[in-house]
C-alpha positions in Angstrom: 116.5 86.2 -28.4 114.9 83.2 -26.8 112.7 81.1 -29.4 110.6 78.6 -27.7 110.3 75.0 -28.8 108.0 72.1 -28.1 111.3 70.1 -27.4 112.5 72.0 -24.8 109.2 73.7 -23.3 110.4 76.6 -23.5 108.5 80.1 -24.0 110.8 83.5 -23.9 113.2 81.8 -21.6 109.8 80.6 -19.0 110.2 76.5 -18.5 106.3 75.4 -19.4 106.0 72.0 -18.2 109.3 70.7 -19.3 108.9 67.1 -18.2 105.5 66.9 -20.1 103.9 65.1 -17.6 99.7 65.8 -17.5 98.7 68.0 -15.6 96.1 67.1 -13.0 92.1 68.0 -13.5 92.1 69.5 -10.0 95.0 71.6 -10.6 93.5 72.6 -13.6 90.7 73.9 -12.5 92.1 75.4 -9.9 93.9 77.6 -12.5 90.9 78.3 -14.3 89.0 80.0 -11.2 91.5 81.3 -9.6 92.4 83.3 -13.3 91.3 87.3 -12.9 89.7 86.9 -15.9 87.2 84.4 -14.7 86.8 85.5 -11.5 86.0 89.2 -13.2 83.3 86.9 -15.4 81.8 84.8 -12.7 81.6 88.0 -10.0 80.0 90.1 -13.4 77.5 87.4 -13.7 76.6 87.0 -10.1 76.1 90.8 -10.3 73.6 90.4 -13.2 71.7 87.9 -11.1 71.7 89.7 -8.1 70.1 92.5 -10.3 67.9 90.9 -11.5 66.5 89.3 -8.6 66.4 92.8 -6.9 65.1 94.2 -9.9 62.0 91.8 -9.6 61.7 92.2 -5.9 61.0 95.6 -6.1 57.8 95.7 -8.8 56.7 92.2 -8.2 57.5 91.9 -4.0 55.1 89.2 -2.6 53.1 89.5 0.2 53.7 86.2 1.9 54.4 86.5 5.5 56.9 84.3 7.6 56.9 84.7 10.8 54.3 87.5 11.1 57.0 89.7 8.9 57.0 90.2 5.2 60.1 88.5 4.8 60.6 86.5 1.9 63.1 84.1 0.5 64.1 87.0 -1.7 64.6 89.0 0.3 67.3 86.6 2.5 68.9 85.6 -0.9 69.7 89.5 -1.3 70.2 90.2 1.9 73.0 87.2 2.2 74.4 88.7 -1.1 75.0 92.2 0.2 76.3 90.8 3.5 79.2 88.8 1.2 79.9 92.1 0.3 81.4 93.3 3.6 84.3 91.3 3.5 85.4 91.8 -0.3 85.2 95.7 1.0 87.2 95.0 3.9 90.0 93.2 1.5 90.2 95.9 -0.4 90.5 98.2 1.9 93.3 95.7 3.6 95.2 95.7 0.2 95.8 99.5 -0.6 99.6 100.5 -0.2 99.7 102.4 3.2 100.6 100.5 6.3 98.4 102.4 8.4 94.4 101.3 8.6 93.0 105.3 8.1 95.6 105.9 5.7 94.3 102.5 3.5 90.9 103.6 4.4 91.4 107.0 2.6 92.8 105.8 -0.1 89.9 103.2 -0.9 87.8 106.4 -0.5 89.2 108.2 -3.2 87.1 106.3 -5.7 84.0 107.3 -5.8 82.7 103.4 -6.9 83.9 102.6 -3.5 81.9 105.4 -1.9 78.7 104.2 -3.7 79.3 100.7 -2.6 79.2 101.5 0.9 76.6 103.5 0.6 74.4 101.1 -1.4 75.6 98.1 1.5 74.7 100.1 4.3 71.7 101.8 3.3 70.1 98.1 2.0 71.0 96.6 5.8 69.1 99.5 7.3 66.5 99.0 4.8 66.3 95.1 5.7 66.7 96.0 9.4 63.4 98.6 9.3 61.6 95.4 7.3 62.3 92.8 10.6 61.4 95.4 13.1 58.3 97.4 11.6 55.3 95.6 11.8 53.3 94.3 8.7 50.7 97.4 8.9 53.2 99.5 7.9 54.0 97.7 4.7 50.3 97.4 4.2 49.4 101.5 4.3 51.6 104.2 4.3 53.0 105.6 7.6 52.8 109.1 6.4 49.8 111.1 4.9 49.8 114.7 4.0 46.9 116.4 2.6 46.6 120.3 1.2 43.3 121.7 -0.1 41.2 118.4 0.1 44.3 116.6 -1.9 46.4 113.6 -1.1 49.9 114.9 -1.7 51.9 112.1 -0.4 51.8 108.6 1.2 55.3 107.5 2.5 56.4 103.8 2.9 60.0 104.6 5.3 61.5 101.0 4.2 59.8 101.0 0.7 62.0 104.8 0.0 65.2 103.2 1.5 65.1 100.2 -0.3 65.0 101.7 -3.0 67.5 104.3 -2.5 69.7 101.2 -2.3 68.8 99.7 -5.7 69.9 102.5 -7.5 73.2 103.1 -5.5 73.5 99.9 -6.4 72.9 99.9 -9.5 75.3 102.5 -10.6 78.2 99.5 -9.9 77.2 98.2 -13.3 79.0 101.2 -15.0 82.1 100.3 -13.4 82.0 96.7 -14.9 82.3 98.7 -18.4 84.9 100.8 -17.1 87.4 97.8 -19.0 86.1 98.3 -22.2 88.2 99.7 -24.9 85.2 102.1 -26.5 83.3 102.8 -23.5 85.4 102.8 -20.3 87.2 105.9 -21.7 83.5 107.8 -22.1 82.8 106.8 -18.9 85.9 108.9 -17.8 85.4 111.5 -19.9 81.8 111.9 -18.8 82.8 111.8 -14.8 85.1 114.7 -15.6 82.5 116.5 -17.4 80.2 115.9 -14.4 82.7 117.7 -12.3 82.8 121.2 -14.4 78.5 121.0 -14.7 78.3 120.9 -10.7 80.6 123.5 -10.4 78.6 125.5 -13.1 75.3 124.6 -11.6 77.1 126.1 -8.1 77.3 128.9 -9.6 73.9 129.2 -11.5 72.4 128.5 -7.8 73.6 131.6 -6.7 72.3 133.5 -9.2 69.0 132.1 -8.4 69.4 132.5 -5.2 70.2 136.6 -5.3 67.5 136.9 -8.1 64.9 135.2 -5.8 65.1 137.4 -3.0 65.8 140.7 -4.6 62.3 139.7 -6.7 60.9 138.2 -3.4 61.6 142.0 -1.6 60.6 144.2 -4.4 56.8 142.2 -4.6 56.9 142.7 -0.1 58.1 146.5 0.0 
């Protein structure tokens, strides 16, 4: 067996700085970002901000107009973090194992993170895109109003709906984060397998709803 030794700088037969010459600041921090475990940390916390700020945007979004849009600065700090997302998706996509580009493609896909990460990326740039080209009465009144029996039933904001649609795609990435934790990543497992048998037993509840409403339905129309 190999027993390391501060004499020799030796650990389990790996040479660790034998010379013991310092190693350079630059070199060390350059270790110290490039390590999985910070860049896990630093792209969790960038999350939690990004959250956050997206979080706020949506109950507390200003009505300062630049431009003669409601674009804010927010709104361009989240819209320039979603847009970094598009290449970290296309690097993993470059990284899977096949050689061929549909074949990687389909293999990123099998994850259903990925899927909601696409999703959430796309549907926020369409979002963003309906903010710069709809004009600033539509964020002031609603572009739809239905009314039944002297009742407003609805008052539909297009971007407003979209937007956020995309927070809570979105949001669901914070569950993968916890996917590395001891106690909870298996639950989180365990629940998505679970999740699987209840839609196929709702499936089949829906089709026993189904027959019993229009076998009820005929029998009241004879």
């Amino acid at each position: 067996a190999v027993v390391s030794t501060q004499s020799t700088g030796a650990y389990y037969g790996v040479q660790i700085n034998p010379t013991h010459t310092p190693i350079p600041y630059y070199r060390r921090l350059k270790e110290f970002y490039t390590a999985p475990v910070t860049k896990f940390c630093l792209y969790y916390l960038s999350y939690l901000i990004f959250f956050s700020c997206y979080s706020y945007n949506l109950l507390h979004s200003s009505n300062t107009i630049v431009s003669g849009y409601m674009i804010t600065r927010m709104d361009v700090f989240l819209f320039l973090w979603v847009l970094s997302q598009l290449p970290i998706e296309l690097h993993q996509i470059k990284r899977q194992i096949p050689v061929t580009y549909p074949r990687k493609l389909l293999v990123h896909l099998r994850d259903p993170f990925n899927w909601l990460d696409i999703g959430g990326i796309l549907i926020y740039l369409v979002a963003f895109t309906m903010k710069i080209v709809f004009k600033d009465d539509v964020f002031k009144e609603g572009v739809i109003n239905i009314k039944t029996e002297g009742k407003q039933l609805a008052e539909s904001n297009f971007y407003h709906i979209t937007n956020i649609l995309a927070y809570l795609i979105l949001s669901t990435r914070i569950i993968e984060f916890f996917e590395i934790s001891k106690k909870i990543g298996p639950k989180i497992v365990m629940i998505g397998g679970m999740l699987k048998e209840f839609f196929v037993f709702l499936f089949m509840i829906l089709i026993f709803l189904i027959i019993y409403g229009i076998t009820a339905r005929a029998l009241q129309s004879p």
